[in-house]
PyMOL Python script that loads the backbone (N, CA, C, O; Angstrom):
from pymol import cmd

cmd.read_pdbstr("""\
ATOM      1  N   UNK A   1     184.557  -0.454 102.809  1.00  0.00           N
ATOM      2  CA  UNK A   1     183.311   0.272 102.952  1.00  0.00           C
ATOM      3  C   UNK A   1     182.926   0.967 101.652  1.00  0.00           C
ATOM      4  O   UNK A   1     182.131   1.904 101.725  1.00  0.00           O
ATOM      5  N   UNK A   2     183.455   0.567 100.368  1.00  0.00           N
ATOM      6  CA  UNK A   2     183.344   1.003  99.060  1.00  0.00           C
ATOM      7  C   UNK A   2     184.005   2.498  98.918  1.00  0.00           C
ATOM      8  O   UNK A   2     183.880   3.085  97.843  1.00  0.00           O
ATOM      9  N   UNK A   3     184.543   2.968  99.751  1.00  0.00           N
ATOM     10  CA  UNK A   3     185.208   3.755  99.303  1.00  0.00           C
ATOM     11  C   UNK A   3     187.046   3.857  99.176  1.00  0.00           C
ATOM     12  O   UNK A   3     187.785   4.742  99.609  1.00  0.00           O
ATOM     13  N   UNK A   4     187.358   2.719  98.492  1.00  0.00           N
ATOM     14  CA  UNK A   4     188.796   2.509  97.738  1.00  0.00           C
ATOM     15  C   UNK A   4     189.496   3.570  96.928  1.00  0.00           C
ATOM     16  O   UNK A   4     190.701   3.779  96.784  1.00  0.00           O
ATOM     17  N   UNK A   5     188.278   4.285  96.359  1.00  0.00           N
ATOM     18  CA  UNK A   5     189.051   5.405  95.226  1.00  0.00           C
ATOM     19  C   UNK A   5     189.273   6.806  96.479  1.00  0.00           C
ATOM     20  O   UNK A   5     189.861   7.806  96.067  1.00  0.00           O
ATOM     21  N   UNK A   6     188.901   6.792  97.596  1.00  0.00           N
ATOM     22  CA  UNK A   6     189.392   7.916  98.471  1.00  0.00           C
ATOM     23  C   UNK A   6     190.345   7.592  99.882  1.00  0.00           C
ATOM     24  O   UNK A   6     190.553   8.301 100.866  1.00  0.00           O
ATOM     25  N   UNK A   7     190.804   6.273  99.555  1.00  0.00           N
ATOM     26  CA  UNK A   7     191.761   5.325 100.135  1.00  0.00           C
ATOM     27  C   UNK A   7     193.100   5.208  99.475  1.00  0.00           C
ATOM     28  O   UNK A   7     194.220   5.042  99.960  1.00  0.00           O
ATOM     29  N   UNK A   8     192.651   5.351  98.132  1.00  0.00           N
ATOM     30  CA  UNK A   8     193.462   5.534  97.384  1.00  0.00           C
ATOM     31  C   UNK A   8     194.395   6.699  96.987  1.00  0.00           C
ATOM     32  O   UNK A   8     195.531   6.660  96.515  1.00  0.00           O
ATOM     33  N   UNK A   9     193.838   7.438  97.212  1.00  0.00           N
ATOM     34  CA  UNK A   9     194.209   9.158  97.184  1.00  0.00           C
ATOM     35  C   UNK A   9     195.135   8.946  98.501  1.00  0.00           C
ATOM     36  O   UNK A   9     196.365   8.912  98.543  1.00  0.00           O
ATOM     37  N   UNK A  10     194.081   8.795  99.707  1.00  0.00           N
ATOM     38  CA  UNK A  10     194.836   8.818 101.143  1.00  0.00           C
ATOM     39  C   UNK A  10     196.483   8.135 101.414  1.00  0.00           C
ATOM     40  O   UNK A  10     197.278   8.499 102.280  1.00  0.00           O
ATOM     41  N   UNK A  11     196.652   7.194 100.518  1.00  0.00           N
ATOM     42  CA  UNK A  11     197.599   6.403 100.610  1.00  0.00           C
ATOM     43  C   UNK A  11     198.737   7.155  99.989  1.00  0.00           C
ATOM     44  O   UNK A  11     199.852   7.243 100.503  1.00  0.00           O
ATOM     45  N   UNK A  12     198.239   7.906  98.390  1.00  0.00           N
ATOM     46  CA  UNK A  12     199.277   8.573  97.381  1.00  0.00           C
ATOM     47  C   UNK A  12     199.824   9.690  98.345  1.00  0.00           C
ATOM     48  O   UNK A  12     201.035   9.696  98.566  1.00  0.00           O
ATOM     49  N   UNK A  13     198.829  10.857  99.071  1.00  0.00           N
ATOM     50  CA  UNK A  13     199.358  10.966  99.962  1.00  0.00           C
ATOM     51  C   UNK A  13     200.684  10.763 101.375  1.00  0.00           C
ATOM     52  O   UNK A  13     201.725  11.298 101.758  1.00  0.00           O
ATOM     53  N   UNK A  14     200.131  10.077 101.592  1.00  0.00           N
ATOM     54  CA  UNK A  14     200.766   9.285 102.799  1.00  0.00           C
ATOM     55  C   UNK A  14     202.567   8.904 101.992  1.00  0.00           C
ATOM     56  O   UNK A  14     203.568   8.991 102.704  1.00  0.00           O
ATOM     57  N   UNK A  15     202.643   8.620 100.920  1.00  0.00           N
ATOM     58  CA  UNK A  15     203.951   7.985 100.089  1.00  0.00           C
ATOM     59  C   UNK A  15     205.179   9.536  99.998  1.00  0.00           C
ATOM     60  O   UNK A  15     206.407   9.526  99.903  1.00  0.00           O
ATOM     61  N   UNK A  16     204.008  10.971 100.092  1.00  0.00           N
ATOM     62  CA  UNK A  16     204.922  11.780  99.952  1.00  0.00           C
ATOM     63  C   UNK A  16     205.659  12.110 101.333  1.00  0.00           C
ATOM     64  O   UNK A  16     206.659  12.822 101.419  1.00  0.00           O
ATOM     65  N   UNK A  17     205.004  11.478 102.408  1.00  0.00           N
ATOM     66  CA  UNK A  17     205.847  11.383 103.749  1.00  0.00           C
ATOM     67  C   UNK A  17     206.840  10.538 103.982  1.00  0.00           C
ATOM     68  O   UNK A  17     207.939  10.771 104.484  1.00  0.00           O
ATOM     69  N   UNK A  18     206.178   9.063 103.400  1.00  0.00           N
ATOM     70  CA  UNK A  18     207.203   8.269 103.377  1.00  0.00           C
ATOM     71  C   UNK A  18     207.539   7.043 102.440  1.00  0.00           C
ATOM     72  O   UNK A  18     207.412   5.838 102.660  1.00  0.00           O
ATOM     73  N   UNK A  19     208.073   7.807 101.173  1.00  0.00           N
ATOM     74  CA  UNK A  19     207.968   7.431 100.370  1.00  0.00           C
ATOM     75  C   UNK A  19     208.856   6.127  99.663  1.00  0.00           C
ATOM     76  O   UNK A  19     209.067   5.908  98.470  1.00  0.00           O
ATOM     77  N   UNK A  20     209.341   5.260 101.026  1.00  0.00           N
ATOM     78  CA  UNK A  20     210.298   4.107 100.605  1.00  0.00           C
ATOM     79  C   UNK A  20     209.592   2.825 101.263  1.00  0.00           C
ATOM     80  O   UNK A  20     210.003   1.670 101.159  1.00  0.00           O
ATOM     81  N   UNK A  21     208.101   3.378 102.174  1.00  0.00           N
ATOM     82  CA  UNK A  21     207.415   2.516 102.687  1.00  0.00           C
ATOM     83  C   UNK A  21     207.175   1.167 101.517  1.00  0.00           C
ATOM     84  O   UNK A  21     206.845   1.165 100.331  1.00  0.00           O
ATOM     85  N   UNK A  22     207.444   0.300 102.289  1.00  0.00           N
ATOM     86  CA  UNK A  22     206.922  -1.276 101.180  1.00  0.00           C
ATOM     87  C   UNK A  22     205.363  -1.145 101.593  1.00  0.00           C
ATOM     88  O   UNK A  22     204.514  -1.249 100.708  1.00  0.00           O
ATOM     89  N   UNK A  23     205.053  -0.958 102.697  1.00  0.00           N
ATOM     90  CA  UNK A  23     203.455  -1.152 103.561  1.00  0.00           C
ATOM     91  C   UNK A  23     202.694  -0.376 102.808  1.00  0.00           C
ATOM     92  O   UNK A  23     201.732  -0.928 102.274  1.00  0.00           O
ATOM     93  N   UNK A  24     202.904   1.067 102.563  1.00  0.00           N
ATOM     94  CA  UNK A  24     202.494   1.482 102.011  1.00  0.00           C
ATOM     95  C   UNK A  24     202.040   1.268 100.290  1.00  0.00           C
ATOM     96  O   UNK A  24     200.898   1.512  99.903  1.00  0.00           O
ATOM     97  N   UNK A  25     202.923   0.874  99.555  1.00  0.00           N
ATOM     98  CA  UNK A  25     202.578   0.450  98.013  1.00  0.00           C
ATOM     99  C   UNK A  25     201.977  -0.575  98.356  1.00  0.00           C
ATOM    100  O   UNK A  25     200.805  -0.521  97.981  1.00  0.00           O
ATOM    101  N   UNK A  26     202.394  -2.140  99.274  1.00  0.00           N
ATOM    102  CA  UNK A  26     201.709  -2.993  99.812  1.00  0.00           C
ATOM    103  C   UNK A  26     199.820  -2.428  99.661  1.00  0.00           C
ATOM    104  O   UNK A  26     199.015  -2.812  98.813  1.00  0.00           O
ATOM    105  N   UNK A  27     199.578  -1.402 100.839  1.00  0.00           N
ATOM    106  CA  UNK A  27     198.285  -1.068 100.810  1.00  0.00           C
ATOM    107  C   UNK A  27     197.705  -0.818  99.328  1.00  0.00           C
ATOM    108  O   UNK A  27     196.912  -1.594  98.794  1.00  0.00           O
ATOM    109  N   UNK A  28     198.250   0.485  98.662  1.00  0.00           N
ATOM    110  CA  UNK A  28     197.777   0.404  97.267  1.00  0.00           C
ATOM    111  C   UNK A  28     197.670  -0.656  96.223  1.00  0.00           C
ATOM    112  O   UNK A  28     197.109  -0.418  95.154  1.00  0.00           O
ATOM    113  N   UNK A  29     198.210  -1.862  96.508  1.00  0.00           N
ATOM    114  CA  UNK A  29     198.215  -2.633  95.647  1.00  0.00           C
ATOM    115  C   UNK A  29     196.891  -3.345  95.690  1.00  0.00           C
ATOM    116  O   UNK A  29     196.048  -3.459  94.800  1.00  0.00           O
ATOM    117  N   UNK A  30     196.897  -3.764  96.832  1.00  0.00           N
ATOM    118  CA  UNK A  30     195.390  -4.262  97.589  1.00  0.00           C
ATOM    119  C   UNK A  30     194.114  -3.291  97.643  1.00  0.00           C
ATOM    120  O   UNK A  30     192.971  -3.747  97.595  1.00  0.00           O
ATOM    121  N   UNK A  31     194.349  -2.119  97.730  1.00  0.00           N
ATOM    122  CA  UNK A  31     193.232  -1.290  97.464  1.00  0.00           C
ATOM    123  C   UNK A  31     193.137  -1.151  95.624  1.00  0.00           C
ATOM    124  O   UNK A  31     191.940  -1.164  95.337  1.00  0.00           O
ATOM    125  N   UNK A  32     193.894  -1.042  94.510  1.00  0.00           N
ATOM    126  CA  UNK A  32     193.749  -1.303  93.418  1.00  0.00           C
ATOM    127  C   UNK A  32     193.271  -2.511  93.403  1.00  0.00           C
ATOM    128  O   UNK A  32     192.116  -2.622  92.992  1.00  0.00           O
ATOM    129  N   UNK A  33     193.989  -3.732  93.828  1.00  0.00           N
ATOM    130  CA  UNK A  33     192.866  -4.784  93.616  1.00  0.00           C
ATOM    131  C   UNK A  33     191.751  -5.370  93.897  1.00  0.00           C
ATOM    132  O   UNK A  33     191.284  -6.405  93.421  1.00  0.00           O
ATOM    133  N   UNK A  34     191.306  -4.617  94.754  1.00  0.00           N
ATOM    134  CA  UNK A  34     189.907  -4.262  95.464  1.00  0.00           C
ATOM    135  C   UNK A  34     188.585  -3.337  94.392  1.00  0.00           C
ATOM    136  O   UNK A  34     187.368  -3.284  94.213  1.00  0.00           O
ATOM    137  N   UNK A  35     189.795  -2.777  93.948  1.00  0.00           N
ATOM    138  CA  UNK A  35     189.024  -1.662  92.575  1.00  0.00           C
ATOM    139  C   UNK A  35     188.909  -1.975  91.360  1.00  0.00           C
ATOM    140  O   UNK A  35     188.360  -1.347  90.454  1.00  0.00           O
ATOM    141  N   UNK A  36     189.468  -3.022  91.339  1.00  0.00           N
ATOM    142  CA  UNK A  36     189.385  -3.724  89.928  1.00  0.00           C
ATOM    143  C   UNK A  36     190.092  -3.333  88.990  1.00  0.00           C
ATOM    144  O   UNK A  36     189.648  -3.260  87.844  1.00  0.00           O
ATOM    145  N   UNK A  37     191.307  -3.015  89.309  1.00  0.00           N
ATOM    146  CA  UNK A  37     192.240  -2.551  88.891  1.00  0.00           C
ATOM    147  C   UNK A  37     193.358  -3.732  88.981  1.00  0.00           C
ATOM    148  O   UNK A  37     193.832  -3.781  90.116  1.00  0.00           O
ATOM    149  N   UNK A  38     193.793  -4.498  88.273  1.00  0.00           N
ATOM    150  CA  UNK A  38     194.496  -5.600  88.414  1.00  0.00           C
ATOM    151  C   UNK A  38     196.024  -5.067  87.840  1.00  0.00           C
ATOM    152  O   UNK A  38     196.880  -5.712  88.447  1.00  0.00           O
ATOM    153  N   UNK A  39     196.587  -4.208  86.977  1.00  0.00           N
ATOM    154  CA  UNK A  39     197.570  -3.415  86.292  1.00  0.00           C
ATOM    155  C   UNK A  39     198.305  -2.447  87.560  1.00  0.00           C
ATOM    156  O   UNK A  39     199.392  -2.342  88.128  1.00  0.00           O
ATOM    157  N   UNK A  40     197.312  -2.002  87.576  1.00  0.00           N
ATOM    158  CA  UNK A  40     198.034  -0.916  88.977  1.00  0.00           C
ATOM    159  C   UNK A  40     198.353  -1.746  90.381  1.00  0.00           C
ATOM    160  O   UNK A  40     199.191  -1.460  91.236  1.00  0.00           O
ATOM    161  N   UNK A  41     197.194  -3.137  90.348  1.00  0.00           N
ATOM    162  CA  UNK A  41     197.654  -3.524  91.827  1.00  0.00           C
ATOM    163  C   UNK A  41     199.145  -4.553  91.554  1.00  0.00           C
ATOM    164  O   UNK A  41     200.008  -4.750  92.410  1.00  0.00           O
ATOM    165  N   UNK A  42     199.147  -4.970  90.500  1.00  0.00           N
ATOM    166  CA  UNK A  42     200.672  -5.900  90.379  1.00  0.00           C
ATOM    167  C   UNK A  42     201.643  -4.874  90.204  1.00  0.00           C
ATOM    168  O   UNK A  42     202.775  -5.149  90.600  1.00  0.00           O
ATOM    169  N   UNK A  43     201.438  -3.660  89.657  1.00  0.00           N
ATOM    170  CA  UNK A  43     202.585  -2.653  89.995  1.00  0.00           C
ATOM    171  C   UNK A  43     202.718  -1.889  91.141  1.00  0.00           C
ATOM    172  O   UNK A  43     203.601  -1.038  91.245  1.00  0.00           O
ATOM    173  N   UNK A  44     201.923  -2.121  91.993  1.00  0.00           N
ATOM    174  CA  UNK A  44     202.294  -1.614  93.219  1.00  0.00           C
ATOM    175  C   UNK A  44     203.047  -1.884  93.888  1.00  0.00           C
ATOM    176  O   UNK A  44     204.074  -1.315  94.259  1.00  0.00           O
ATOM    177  N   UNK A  45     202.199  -3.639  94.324  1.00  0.00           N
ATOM    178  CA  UNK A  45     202.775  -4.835  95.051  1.00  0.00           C
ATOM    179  C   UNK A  45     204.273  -5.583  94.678  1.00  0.00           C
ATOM    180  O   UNK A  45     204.843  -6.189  95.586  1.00  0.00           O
ATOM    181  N   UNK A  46     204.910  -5.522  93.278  1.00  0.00           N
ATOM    182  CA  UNK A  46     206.222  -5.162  92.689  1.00  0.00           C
ATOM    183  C   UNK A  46     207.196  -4.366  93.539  1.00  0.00           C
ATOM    184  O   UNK A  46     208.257  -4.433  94.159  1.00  0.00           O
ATOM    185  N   UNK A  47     206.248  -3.620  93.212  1.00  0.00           N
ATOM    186  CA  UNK A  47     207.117  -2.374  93.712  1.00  0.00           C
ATOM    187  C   UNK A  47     207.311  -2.276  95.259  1.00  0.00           C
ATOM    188  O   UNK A  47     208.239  -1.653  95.776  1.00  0.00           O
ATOM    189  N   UNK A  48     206.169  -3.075  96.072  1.00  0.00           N
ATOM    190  CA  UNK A  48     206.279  -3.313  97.502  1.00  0.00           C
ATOM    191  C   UNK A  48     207.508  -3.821  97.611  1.00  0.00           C
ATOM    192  O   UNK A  48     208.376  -3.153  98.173  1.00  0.00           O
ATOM    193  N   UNK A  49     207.835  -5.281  97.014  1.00  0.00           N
ATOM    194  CA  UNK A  49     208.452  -6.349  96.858  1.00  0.00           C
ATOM    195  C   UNK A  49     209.808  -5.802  96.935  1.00  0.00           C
ATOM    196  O   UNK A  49     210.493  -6.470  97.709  1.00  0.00           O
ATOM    197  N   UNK A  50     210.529  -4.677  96.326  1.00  0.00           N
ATOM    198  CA  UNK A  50     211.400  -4.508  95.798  1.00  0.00           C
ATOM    199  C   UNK A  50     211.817  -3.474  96.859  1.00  0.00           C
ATOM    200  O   UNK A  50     212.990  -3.102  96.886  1.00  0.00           O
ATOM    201  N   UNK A  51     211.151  -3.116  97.505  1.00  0.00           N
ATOM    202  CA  UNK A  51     211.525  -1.818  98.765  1.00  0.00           C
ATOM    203  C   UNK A  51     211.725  -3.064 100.344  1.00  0.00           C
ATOM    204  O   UNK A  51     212.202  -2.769 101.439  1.00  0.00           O
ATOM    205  N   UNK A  52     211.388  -3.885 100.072  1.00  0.00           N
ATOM    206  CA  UNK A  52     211.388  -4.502 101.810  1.00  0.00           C
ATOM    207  C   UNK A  52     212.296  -4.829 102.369  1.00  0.00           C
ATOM    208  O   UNK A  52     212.224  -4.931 103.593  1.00  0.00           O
ATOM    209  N   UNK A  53     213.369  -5.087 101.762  1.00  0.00           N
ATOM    210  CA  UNK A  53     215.025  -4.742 101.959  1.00  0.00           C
ATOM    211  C   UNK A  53     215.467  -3.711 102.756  1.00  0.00           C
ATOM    212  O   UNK A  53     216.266  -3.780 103.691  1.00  0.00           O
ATOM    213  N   UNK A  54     214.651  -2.349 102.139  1.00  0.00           N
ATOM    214  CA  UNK A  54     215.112  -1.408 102.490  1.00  0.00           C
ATOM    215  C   UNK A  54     214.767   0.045 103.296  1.00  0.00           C
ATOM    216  O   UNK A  54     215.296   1.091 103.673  1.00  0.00           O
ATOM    217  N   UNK A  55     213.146  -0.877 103.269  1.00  0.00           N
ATOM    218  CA  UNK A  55     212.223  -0.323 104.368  1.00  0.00           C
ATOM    219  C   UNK A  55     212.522  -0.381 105.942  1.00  0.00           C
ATOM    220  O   UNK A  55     212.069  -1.241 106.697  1.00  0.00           O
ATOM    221  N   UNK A  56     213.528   0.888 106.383  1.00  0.00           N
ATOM    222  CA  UNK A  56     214.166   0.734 108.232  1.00  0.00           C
ATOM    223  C   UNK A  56     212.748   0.482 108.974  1.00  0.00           C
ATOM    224  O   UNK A  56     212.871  -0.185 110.001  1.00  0.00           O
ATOM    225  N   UNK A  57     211.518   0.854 108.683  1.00  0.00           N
ATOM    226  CA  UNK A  57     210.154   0.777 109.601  1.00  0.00           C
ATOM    227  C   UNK A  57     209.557  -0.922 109.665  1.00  0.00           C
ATOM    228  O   UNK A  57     208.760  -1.249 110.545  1.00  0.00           O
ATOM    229  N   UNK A  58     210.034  -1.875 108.667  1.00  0.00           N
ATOM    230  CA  UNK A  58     209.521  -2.881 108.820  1.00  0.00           C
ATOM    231  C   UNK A  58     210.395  -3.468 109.696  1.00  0.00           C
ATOM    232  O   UNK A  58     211.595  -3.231 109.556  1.00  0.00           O
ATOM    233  N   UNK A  59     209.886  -4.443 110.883  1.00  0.00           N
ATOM    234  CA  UNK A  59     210.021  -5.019 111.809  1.00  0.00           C
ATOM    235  C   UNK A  59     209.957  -6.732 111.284  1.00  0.00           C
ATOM    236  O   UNK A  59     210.784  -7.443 111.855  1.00  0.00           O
ATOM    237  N   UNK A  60     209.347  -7.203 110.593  1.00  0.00           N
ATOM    238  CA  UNK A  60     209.536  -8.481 109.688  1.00  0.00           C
ATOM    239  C   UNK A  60     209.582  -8.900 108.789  1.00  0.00           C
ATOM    240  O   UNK A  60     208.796  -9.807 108.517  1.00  0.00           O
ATOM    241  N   UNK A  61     210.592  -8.426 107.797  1.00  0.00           N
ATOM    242  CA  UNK A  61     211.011  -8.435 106.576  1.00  0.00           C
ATOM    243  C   UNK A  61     210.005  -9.533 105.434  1.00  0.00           C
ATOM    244  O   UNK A  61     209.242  -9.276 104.503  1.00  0.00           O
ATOM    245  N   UNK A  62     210.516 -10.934 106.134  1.00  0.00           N
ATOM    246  CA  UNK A  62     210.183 -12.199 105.770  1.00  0.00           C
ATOM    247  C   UNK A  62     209.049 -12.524 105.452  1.00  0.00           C
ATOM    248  O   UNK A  62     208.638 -13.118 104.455  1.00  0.00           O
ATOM    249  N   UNK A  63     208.130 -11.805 107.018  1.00  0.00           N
ATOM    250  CA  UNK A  63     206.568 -12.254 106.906  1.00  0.00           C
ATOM    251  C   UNK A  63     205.639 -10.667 105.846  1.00  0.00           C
ATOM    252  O   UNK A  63     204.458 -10.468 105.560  1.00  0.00           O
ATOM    253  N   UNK A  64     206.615 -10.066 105.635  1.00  0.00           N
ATOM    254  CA  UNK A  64     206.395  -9.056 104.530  1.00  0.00           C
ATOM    255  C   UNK A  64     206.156  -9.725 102.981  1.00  0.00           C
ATOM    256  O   UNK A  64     205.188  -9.702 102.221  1.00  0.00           O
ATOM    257  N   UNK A  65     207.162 -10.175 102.909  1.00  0.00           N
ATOM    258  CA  UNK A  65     207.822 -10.120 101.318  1.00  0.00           C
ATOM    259  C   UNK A  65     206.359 -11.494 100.960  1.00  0.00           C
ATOM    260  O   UNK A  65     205.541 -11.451 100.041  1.00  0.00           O
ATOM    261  N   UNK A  66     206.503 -12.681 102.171  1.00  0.00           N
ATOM    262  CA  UNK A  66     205.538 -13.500 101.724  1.00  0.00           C
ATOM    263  C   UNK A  66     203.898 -13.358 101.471  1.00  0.00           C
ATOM    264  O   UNK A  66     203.046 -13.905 100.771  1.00  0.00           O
ATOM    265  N   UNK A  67     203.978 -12.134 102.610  1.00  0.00           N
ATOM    266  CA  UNK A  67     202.019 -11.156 102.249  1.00  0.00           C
ATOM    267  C   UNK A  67     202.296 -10.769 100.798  1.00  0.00           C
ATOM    268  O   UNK A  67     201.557 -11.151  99.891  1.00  0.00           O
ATOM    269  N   UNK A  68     203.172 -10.149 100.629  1.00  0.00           N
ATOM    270  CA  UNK A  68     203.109  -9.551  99.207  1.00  0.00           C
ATOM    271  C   UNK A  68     203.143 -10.498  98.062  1.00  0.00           C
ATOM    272  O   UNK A  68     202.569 -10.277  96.996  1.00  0.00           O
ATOM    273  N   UNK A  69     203.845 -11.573  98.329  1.00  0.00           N
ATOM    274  CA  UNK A  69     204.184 -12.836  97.049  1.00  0.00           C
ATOM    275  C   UNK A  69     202.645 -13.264  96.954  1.00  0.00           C
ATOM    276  O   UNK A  69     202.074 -13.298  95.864  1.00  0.00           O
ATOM    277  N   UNK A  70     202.033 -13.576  98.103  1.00  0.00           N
ATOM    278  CA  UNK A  70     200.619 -14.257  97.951  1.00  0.00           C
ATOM    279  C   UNK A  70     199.865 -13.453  97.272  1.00  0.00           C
ATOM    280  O   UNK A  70     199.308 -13.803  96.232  1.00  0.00           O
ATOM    281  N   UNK A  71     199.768 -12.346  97.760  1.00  0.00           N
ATOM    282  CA  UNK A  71     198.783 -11.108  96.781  1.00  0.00           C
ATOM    283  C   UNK A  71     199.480 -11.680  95.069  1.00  0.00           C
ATOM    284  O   UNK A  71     199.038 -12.546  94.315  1.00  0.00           O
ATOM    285  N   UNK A  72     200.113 -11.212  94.993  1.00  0.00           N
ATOM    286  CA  UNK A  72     201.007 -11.502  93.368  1.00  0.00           C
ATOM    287  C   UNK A  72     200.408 -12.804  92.677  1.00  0.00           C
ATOM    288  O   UNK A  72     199.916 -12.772  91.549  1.00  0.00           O
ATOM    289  N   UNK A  73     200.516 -14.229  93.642  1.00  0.00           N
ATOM    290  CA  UNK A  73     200.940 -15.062  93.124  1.00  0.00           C
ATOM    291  C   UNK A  73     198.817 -14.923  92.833  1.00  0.00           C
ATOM    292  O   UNK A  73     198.695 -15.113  91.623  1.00  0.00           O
ATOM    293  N   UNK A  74     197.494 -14.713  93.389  1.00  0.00           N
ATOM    294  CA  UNK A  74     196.331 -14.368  93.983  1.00  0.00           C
ATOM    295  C   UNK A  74     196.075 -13.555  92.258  1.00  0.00           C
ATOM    296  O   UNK A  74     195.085 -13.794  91.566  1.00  0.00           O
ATOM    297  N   UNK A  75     197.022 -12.754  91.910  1.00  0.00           N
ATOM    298  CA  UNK A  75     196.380 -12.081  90.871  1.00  0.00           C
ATOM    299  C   UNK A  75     196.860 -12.665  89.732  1.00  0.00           C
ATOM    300  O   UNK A  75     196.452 -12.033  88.757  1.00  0.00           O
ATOM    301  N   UNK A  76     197.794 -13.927  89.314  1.00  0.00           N
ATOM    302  CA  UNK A  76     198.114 -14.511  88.499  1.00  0.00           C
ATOM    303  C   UNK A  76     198.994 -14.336  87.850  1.00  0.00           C
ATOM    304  O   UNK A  76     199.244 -15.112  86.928  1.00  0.00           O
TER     305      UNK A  76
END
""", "prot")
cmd.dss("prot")
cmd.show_as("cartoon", "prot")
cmd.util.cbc("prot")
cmd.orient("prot")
């Protein structure tokens, strides 16, 4: 709804609750790349990548890691 840069905030937020969420950097990565921000969204989504191991709240590891590879593989 064009507002990404107060989605964005909402999310940085949200990381100081739970801050090992993959879903969460997941979201920011996609809302940076929504913003045209291509730097911040491959370091997010990285950084998703690298927590889904160890994220106890995700329920499907697998169909995680591959949302996130596509975003990645999507930004080149």
């Amino acid at each position: 709804m064009g507002r990404d840069e107060e989605a964005i905030e909402a999310m940085k937020k949200a990381q100081t609750i739970r801050p090992g969420s993959s879903a969460l950097y997941y979201n920011l990565g996609i809302l940076y790349k929504r913003a045209g921000k291509a730097g911040e969204a491959r370091q997010h989504l990285e950084t998703a990548l690298k927590r889904v191991d160890s994220d106890i709240a995700l329920q499907d590891r697998r169909r995680m890691k591959r949302t996130i590879e596509k975003e990645l593989r999507k930004l080149g």
